[in-house]
C-alpha positions in Angstrom: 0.0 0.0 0.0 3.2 2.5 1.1 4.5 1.9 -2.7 1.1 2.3 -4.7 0.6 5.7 -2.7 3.9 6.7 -3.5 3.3 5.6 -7.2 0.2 8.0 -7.3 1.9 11.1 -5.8 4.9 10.6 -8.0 2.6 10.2 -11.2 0.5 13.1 -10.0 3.8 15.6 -9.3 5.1 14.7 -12.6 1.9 15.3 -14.1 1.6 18.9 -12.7 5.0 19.4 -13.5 4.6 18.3 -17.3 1.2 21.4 -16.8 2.9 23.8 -15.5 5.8 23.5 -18.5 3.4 22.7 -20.8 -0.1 24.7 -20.8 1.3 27.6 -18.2 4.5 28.3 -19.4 5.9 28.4 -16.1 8.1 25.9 -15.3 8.2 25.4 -11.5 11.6 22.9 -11.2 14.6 22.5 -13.0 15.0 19.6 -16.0 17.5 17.5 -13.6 15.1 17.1 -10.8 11.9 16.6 -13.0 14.0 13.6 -14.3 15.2 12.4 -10.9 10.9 11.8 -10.2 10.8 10.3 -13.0 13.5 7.8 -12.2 11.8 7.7 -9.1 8.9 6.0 -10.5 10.0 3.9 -12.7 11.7 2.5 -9.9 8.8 2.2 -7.9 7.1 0.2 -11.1 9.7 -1.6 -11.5 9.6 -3.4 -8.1 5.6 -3.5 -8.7 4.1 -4.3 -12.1 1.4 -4.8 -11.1 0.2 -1.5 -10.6 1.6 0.1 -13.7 -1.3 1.7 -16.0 -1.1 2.8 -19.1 -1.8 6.6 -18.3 1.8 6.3 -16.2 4.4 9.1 -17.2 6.7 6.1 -17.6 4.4 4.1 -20.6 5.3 7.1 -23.2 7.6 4.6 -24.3 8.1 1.1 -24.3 6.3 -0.7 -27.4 7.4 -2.7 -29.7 8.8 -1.0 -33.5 5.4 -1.7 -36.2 5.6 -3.2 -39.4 3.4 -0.4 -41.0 0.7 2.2 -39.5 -2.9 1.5 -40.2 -5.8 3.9 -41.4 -8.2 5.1 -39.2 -11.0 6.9 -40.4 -11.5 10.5 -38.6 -15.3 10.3 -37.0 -15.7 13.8 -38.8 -13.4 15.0 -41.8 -10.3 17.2 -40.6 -10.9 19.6 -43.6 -8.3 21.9 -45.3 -9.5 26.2 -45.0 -10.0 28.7 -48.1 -7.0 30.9 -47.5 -7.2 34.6 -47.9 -4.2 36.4 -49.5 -4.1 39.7 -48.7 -6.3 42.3 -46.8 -8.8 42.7 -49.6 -9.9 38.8 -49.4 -10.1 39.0 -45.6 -12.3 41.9 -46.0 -14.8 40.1 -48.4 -14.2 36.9 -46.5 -15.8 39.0 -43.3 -18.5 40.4 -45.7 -19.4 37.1 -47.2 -19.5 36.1 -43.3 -21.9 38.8 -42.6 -23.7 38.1 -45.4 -24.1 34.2 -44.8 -25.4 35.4 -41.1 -27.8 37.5 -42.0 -26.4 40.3 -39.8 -25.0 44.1 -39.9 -23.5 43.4 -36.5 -19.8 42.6 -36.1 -18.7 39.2 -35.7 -16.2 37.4 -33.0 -13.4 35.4 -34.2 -11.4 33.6 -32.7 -8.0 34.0 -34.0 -4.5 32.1 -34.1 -1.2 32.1 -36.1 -1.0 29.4 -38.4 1.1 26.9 -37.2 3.9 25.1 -39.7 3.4 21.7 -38.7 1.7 18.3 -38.6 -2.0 18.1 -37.9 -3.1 15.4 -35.8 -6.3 14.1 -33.8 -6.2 12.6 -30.6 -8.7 10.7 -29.1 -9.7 10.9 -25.1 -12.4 8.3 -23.5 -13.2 9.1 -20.3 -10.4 11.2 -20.1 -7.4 8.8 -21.1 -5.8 8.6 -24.2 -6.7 5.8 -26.3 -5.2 6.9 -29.6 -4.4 9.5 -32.2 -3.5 9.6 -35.9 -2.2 11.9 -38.9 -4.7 14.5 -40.5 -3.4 12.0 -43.3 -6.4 12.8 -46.5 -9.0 14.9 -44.3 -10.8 11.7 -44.4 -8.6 9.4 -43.2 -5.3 9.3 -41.0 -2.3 6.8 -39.6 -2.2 5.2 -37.0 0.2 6.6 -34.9 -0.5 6.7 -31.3 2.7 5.2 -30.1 4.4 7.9 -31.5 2.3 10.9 -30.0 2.8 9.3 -26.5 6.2 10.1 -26.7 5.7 13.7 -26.5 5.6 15.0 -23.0 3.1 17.9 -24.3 0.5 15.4 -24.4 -1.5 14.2 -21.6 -2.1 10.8 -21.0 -4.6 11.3 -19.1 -6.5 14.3 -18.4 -6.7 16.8 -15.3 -10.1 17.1 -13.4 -9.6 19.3 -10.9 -11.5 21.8 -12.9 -13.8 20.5 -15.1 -14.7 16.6 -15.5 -13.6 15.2 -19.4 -16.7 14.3 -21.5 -16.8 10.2 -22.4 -15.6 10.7 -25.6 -13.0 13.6 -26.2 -11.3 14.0 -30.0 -8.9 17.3 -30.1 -6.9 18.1 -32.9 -3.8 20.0 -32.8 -0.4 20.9 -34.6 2.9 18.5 -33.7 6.2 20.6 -34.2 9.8 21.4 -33.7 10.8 25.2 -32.3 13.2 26.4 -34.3 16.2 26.4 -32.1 15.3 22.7 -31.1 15.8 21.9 -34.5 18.8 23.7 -35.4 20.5 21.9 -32.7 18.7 18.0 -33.4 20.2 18.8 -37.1 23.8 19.8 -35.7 23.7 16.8 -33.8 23.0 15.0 -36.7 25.4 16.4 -38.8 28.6 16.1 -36.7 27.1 12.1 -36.4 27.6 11.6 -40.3 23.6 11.6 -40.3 21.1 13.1 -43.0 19.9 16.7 -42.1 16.2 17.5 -42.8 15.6 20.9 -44.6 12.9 22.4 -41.8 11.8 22.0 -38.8 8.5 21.1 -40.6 10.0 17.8 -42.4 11.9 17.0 -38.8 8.8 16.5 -37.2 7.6 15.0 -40.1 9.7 12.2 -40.6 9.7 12.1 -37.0 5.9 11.0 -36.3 6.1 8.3 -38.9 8.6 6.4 -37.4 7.5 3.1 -37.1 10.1 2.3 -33.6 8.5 5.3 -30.9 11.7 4.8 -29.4 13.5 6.9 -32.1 10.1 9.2 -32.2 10.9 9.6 -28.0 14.2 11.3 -28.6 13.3 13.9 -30.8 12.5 17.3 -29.5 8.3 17.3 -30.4 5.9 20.3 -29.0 2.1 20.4 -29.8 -0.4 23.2 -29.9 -4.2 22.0 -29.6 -6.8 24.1 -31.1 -9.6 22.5 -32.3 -12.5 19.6 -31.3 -13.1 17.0 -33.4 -16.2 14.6 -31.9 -17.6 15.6 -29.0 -19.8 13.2 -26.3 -21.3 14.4 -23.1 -20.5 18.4 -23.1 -21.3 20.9 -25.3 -19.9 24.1 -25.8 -21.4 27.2 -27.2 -18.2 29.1 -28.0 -15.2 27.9 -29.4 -13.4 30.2 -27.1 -15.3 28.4 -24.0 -13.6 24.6 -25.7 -10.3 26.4 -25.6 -10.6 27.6 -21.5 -11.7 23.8 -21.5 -8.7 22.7 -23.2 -6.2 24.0 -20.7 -8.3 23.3 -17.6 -7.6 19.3 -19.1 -4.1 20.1 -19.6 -3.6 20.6 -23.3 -1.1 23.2 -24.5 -3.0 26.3 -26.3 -1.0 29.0 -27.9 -0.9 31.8 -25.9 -1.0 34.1 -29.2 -4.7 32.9 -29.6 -6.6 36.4 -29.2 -10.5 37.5 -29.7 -11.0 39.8 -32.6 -14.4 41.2 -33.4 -14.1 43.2 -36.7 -12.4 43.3 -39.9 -10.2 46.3 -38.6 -8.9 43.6 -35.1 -8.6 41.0 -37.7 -6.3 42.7 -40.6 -4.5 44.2 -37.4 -4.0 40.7 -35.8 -2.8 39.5 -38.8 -0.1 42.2 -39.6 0.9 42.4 -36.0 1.9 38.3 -36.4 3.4 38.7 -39.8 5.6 41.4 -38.5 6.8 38.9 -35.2 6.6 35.8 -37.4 10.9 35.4 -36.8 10.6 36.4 -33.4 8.4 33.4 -32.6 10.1 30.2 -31.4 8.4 27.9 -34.2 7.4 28.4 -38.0 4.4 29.9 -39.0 2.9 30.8 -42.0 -0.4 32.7 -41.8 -2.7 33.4 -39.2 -6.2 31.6 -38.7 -9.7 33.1 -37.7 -12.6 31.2 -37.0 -16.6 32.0 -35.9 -17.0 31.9 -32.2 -20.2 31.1 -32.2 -21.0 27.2 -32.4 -24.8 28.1 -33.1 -23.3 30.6 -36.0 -20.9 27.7 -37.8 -23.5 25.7 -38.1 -25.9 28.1 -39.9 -22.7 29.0 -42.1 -21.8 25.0 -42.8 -19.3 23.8 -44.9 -18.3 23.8 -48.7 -16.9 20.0 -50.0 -13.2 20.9 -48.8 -13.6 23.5 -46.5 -15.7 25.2 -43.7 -17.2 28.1 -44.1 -17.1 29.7 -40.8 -12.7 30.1 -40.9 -10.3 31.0 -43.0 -6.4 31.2 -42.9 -4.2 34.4 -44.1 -1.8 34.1 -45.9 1.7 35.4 -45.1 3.5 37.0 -48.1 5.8 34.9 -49.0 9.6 35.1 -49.3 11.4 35.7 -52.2 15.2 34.9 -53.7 16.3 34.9 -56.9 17.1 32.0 -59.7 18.0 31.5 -62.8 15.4 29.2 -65.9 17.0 26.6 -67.5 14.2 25.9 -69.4 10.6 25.5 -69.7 9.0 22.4 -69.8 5.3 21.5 -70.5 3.6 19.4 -68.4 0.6 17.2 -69.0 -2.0 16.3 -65.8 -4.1 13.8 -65.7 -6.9 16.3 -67.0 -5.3 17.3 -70.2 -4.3 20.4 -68.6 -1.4 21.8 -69.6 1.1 23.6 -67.3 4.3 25.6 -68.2 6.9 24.4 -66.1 10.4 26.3 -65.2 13.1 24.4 -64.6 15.1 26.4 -62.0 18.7 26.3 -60.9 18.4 25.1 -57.0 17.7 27.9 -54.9 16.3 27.9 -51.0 13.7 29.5 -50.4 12.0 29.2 -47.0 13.5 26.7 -45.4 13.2 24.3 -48.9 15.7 23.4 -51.6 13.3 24.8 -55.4 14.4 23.4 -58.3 11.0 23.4 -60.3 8.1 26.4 -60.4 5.0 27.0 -62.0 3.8 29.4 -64.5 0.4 28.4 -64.3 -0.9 29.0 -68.0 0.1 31.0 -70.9 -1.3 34.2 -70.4 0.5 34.4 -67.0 4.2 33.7 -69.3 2.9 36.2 -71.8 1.9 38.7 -68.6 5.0 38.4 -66.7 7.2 37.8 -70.5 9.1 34.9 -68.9 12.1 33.5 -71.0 15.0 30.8 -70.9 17.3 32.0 -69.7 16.0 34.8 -67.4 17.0 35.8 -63.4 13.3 35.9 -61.8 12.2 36.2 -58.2 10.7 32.9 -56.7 8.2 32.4 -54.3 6.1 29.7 -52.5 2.6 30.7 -53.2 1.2 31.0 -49.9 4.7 29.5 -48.5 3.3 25.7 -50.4 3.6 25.9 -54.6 7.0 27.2 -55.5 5.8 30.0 -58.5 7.9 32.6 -60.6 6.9 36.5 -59.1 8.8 38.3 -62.3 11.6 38.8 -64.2 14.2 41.0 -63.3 15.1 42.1 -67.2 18.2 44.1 -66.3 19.8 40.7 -66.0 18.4 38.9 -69.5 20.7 37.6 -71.6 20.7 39.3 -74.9 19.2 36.3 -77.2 16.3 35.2 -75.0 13.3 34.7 -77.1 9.5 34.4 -76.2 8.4 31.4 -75.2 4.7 29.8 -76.4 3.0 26.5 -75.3 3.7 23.9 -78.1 0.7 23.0 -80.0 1.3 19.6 -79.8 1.1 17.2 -76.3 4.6 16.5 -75.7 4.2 13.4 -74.9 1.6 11.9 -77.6 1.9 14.5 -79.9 -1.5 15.1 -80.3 -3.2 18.7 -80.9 -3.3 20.6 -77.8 -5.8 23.5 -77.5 -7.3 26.4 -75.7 -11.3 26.6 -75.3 -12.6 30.3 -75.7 -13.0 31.6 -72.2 -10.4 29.3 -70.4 -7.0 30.4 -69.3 -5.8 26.5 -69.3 -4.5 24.6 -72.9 -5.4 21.6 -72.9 -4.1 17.6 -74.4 -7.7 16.4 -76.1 -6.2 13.4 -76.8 -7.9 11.3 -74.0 -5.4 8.9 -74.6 -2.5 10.5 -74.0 -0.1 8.4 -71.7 0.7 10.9 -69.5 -3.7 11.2 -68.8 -4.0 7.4 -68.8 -0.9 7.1 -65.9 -2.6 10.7 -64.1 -6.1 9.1 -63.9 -4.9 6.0 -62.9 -2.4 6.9 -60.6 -5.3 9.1 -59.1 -7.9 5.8 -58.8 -5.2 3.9 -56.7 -4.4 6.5 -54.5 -5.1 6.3 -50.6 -7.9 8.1 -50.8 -9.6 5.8 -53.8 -8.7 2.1 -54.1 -5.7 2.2 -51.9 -4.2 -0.5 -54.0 -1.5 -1.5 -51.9 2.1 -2.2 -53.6 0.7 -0.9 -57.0 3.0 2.1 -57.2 3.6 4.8 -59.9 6.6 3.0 -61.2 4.5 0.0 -62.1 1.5 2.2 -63.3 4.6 3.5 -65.8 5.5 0.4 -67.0 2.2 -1.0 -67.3 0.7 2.0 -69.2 4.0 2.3 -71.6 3.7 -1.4 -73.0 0.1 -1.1 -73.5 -0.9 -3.5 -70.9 -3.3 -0.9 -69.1 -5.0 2.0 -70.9 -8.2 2.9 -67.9 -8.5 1.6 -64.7 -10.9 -0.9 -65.4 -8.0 -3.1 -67.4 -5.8 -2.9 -63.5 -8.8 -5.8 -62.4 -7.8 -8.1 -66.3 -4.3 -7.9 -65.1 -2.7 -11.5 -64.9 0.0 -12.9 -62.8 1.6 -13.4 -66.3 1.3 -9.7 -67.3 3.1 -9.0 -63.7 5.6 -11.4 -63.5 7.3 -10.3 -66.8 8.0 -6.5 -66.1 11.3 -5.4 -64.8 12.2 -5.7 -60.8 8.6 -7.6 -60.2 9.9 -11.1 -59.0 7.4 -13.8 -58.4 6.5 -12.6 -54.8 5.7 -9.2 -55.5 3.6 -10.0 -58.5 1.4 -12.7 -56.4 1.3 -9.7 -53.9 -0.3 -7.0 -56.4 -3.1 -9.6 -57.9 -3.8 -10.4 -54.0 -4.2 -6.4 -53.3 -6.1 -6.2 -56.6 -8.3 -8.7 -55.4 -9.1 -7.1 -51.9 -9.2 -3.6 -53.3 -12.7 -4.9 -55.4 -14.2 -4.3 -51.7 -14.4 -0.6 -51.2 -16.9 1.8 -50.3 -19.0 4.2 -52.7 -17.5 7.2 -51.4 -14.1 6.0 -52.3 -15.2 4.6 -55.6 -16.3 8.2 -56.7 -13.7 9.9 -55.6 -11.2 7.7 -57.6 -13.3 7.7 -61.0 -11.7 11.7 -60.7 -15.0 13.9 -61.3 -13.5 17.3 -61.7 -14.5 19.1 -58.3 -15.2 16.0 -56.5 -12.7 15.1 -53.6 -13.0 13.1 -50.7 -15.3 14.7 -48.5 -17.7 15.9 -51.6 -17.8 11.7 -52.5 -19.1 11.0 -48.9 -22.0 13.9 -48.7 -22.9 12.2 -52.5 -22.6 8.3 -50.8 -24.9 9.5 -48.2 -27.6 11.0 -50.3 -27.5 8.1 -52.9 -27.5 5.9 -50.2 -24.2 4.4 -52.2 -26.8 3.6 -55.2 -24.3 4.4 -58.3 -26.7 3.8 -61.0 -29.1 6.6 -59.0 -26.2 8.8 -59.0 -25.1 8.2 -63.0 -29.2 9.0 -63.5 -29.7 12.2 -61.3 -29.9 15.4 -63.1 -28.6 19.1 -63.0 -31.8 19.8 -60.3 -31.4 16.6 -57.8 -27.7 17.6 -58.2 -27.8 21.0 -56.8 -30.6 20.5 -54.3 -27.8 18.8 -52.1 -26.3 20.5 -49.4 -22.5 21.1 -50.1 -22.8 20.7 -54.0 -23.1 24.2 -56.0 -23.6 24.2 -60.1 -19.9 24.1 -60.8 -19.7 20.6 -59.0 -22.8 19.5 -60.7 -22.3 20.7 -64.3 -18.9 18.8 -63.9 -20.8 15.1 -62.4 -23.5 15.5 -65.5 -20.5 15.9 -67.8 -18.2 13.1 -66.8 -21.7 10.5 -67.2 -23.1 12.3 -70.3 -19.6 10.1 -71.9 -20.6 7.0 -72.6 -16.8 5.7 -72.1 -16.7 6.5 -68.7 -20.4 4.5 -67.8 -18.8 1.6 -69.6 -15.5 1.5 -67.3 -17.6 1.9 -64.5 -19.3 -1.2 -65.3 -16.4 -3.1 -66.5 -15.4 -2.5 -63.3 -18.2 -4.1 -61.2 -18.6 -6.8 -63.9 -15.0 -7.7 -62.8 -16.1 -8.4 -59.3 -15.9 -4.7 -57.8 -18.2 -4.2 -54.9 -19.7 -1.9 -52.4 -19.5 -2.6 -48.5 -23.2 -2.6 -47.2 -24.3 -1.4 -43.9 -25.7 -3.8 -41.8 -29.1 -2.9 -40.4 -31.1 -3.8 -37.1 -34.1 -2.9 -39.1 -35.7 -0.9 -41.7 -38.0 1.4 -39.7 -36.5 4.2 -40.9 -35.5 3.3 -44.6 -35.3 6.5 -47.0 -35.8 8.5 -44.2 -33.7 11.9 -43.6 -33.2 13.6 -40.4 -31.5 16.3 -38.9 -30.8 16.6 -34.9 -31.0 20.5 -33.2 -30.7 21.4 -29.6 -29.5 19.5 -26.4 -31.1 15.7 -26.1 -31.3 14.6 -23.1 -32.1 10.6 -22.7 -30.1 10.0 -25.6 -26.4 11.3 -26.9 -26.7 13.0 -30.1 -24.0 10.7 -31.6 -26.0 7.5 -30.4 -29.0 8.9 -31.9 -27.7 9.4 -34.9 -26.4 5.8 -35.1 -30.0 4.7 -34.2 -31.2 6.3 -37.4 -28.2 4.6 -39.9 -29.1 1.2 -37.9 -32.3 1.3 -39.0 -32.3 2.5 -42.7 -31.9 6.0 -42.4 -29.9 8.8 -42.9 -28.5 12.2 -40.4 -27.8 15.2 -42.4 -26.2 18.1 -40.9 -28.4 21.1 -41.9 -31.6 21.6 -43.1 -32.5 21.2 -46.7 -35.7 20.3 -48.8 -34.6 16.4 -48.6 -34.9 16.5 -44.5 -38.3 14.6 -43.7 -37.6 15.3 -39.7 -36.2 17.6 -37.5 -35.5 16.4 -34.1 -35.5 19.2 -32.0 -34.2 19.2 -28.2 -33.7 22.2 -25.8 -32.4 25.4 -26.7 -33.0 24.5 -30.5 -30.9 26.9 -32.8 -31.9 28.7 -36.7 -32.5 25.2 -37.9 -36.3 25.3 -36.1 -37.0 28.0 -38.1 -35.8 26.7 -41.4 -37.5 23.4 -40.7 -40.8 25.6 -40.2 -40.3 27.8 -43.1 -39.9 24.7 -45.5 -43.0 22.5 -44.0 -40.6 20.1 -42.3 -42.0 17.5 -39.9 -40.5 18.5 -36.5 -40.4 16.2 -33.9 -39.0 16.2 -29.5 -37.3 14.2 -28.5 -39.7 11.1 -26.9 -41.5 11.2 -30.3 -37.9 10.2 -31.6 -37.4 7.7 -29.5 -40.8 6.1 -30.0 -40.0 6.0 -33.6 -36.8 3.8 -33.2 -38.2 1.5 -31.1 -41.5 0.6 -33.0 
C-alpha cells in the first residue's frame, strides 16, 4: 500500500510538472530534478508491475517498433480552410461572413497564427488517451499513437480538478519542432555523419512516422491543440469556452490565440503576427480566424473541402532569386497543360526549389518569362514554388518568347485552348501521360488504396500497353506481372492479391477515384450519403437533384452531368463491377427508418446526439447536418438553434425528443 501511494503522488507531481511547462508556461523545477521523479517512478514500477497503468508518465515509451501504420478513419473530416491572401480577401471573407449570417452586426473570431506543422487528432475516453493519428487525407489518417505518447506535451490522461472530461474527447492540434530545437537536433545530426532534414517542418515530419517510438521519443516534439473533433457528453457554445476547457484538461493552447471582433482587429492581428513571425520560437505561415459562435458555424456549414465559418491568411511569402534553365510542359491527368520552369536550386523558406509554376500561358505572356532569365521565386502561400517576375536588367541578350507547343509532348496530339479558359489543354484522351494521371489518381489512398501498386508499375504498365483505364488494373494477370522489370514472383502474387481485396471498397471511395472534376474526398461521402451508395441513382440524377444537395453548387454539378453524359466513362464503370468490384453494405437492425432523412437541433437529453444518430443509420436512415428540402424530420431538443426555423419555413415534420425515441423502437 506505502509503494502504490507513492506511485500515485509521484505520477501526480510529474503530471503537474509536465502542466505547468506545458499549458502555463511556467516551469516550476529545474530539467534535472523533473528527471530524478521520473526515475523515481519507474523504480517504484519496476519493483511492482502490477500496478503500472497505461496513463503512467513512464508508458510514453516502451512498445514494440510496427511493421506499417494503419488507417483510421476521422469520426468527422479534418478539412483543409480557403485561404485569404491579402487584406482585400479577408475583408470580403468577413463580408461574405456577414452576409451568410444574416447580420450588420460585427462578428467574434477567434484568431490564431497558423502553425507550420503536422496536424493530428487525438482521441480521449473518459479522459485517457486511447489513440491519435495523422490529418493524413482529411478523411482518413495513420495510426500513430505510439508515437504521440512520446511527447511530453500530451497528456495521458486528463486533469479534473476543474472540469470533469466528456466520455468521448477527440482534439486536434499541430505537432512541431521550435526552431532552435531543431537547429540543434540537425547539428547533432550532422557532426554524427547523419542526414539533415531541410525544416523544422520535415523533422517533425519524418519524426511521427517512425514506425520504432523509441526513435520518435528522442526527438524534440511540442504540440499546440486548437480544435475539437467529436464531442460526447458536453457541449460548448463558443469555441473560445472549448479552448478555456482545453487548458483546464491540460492541453497546450498557444498563448498568441486572441478574440477579434471586426475586420479592422482581424487585418490588425494579422499584420501584427506577420511582422513577429521570426521572433516566434516555431514556424508559422499565416494566421487563422474562426466563428466563435457554435450556433453561428453551423448556420454558415461547410463547402466540399472546406468550412465556411474560418479561414487562414496568408503570409506574403519570401522571395530569392534563380535562374530558368528551361521550360517544360507538363501534361496532368486532365489534359491540362502547365508551363513548367526548370530552375537552378535555390532555397527558399527553409526548402531546396528546383521546379516552379507558371500556371498558364497568359500568366508567361503577362510576366514575359524566357530561358534564360533571373526571376524572383516564391512559395505561393509559402506551399507551390511560382515565378513572381523577371528581373530584365539581368536577361541575356538572345532570350526569345516562349509559347505553349501545340502539340502534347508526350503523344503529340493537338493541344488547345477553349474560348473563355485560361488552361490549354491535351484532347487526346489517350494520352499516356492522362492514362498514368487518372490512374495513378484511382489507386491513391484516398480511392482504391491498391497496396504495392506504385507509380513506377502504373509507368510500365501504361507504356507497353498493358493498361489503358482503370478498369483493365482488375484483367491484369500474374503473367502480365511477372514479366515486367524488378517484379519477381513474390511481388507480382502480392499486387493480384491487393487487386483482389481492393474490389471491396466503399461508394464514397469509388467516386472519388473515377476523378470527377470538383469531386474530392469529402464531396464523395456527402454524395454516398444521399445516394445511399446507389451508383446507378447517381449516373441517373440530373442538374436539379444535383444541386438540391447540401455542399454541391452548379460548378460541382455541371462537372458530375458531364463526366456520365460520356458513354466511355459509364462503360468502365461497369467493367469494373462486372469484374467483381463491390460496395461494403451497412448492416441494419431494421428498416424502420428506410429512405428516411433527419436532422438533430438542440440539447437531447435521454439519448447522446452521436447515439442517436447511429440509431437512425441502424435502422435505414440517414443524419444530415443542416436543413434542406430532402430532410423529412427535424429532431428538435432544448435550446434548438436557426435550424427550427428553417425546418418551419420549409414545411418540415419536427419532432421532440420522446416522439424520436418512439420511432426507433416501433
Amino acid at each position: 500500500m506505502e509503494d502504490k501511494n507513492k506511485i500515485n503522488a509521484l505520477r501526480k507531481k510529474i503530471d503537474d510538472h509536465n502542466y505547468h511547462y506545458y499549458v502555463l508556461d511556467n516551469p516550476i523545477i529545474s530539467d534535472y530534478e523533473y528527471d530524478n521523479l521520473l526515475r523515481n517512478l519507474q523504480d517504484l514500477e519496476d519493483k511492482n508491475p502490477e500496478l503500472i497503468t497505461p496513463d503512467s508518465p513512464t508508458q510514453r515509451v516502451g512498445a514494440k517498433p510496427l511493421d506499417a501504420f494503419d488507417s483510421i478513419d476521422h469520426s468527422i473530416p479534418m478539412l483543409s480552410l480557403e485561404n485569404a491572401m491579402d487584406a482585400d480577401e479577408l475583408t470580403g471573407y468577413y463580408n461574405r461572413t456577414k452576409r451568410g449570417l444574416k447580420t450588420d452586426h460585427n462578428i467574434e473570431f477567434v484568431a490564431e497564427p497558423k502553425l507550420d506543422g503536422i496536424g493530428v487528432e487525438l482521441v480521449y475516453e473518459n479522459g485517457l488517451f486511447v489513440s491519435g493519428l495523422t490529418r493524413g487525407d482529411g478523411i482518413k489518417g495513420e495510426n500513430i499513437t505510439q508515437n504521440l505518447k512520446t511527447i511530453n506535451a500530451i497528456p495521458l490522461s486528463l486533469r479534473t480538478d476543474k472540469l470533469t472530461p466528456p466520455e468521448l474527447l477527440e482534439v486536434r492540434g499541430e505537432v512541431f519542432m521550435e526552431k532552435d530545437k531543431f537547429k540543434i537536433f540537425n547539428d547533432d545530426r550532422s557532426k554524427n555523419d547523419m542526414s539533415i532534414f531541410a525544416n523544422p517542418r520535415n523533422a517533425a515530419a519524418g519524426s511521427l512516422r517512425q514506425l520504432d517510438s523509441t526513435i520518435t521519443a528522442e526527438r524534440p516534439l511540442s504540440i499546440y491543440c486548437y480544435e475539437p473533433g467529436k464531442i460526447n457528453g458536453k457541449r460548448f457554445t463558443k469555441h473560445s469556452e472549448f479552448l478555456s476547457a482545453l487548458k483546464d484538461w491540460g492541453f497546450p493552447v498557444n498563448r498568441e490565440i486572441k478574440l477579434v471582433k471586426n475586420i479592422d482587429e482581424i487585418i490588425s492581428y494579422h499584420n501584427n503576427l506577420e511582422k513577429r513571425r521570426h521572433s516566434l520560437p516555431y514556424e508559422i505561415d499565416g494566421t487563422v480566424f474562426k466563428v466563435n459562435g457554435i450556433e453561428e458555424r453551423e448556420i454558415l456549414g461547410l463547402r466540399s473541402r472546406s468550412p465556411r465559418w474560418a479561414i487562414a491568411g496568408k503570409f506574403k511569402a519570401e522571395q530569392v532569386t534563380s535562374k530558368i534553365l528551361d521550360i517544360v510542359a507538363s501534361i496532368g491527368r486532365t489534359g491540362a497543360v502547365t508551363p513548367v520552369a526548370k530552375l537552378n536550386p535555390v532555397n527558399v523558406g527553409g526548402v531546396v526549389v528546383t521546379n516552379a509554376t507558371l500556371h498558364n500561358q497568359d500568366e508567361i505572356d503577362r510576366k514575359d518569362v524566357r530561358i534564360g532569365d533571373t526571376v524572383l521565386v516564391q512559395r505561393a502561400g509559402d506551399v507551390i514554388p511560382e515565378v513572381v517576375k523577371v528581373i530584365k536588367s539581368k536577361r541575356p541578350h538572345n532570350a526569345s518568347k516562349y509559347s505553349l507547343p501545340t502539340a502534347c509532348p508526350i503523344c503529340s496530339k493537338e493541344v488547345s485552348r477553349p474560348t473563355g479558359e485560361s488552361v490549354a489543354r491535351c484532347n487526346n484522351l489517350s494520352c499516356p501521360a492522362q492514362i498514368k494521371g487518372r490512374i495513378k489518381h484511382f489507386i491513391s489512398k484516398g480511392g482504391l488504396d491498391i497496396e504495392g501498386f506504385g507509380d513506377k508499375l502504373v509507368d510500365q504498365l501504361v507504356d507497353r500497353n498493358l493498361i489503358k483505364t482503370f478498369d483493365d488494373i482488375f484483367r491484369l494477370s500474374f503473367t502480365d506481372l511477372e514479366k515486367l522489370d524488378r517484379m519477381a514472383e513474390k511481388s507480382a502474387q502480392n499486387v493480384i492479391d491487393a487487386i483482389n481485396n481492393s474490389k471491396k471498397t466503399t461508394f464514397s471511395k469509388f467516386v472519388y477515384a473515377l476523378g470527377i472534376r470538383n469531386v474530392g474526398a469529402h464531396l464523395s461521402k456527402v454524395l454516398e450519403e444521399e445516394f445511399e451508395s446507389n451508383i446507378l441513382e447517381f449516373q441517373k440524377a440530373s442538374i436539379d437533384q444535383l444541386e438540391e444537395i447540401n455542399e454541391v453548387g452548379p460548378i460541382v454539378a455541371e462537372a458530375i452531368i458531364r463526366f456520365w453524359s460520356n458513354q466511355i466513362n459509364i462503360n468502365i464503370v461497369n467493367n469494373c463491377f462486372s469484374n467483381g468490384l463491390e460496395f461494403s453494405q451497412k448492416i441494419f437492425q431494421s428498416k424502420n427508418l428506410e429512405n428516411l432523412s433527419f436532422v438533430f437541433t438542440g440539447t437531447l437529453k435521454k439519448i447522446k446526439r452521436a447515439e442517436a444518430k447511429n440509431h437512425v443509420e441502424l435502422n435505414g436512415g440517414r443524419v444530415s447536418s443542416s436543413v434542406s428540402r430532402n430532410t423529412d424530420y427535424l429532431v428538435a431538443g432544448e435550446s434548438s438553434g436557426s435550424k427550427l426555423k428553417k425546418a418551419s419555413d420549409l414545411n418540415i415534420k419536427i419532432i421532440d425528443e420522446l416522439q424520436f425515441l418512439e420511432m426507433i423502437d416501433r
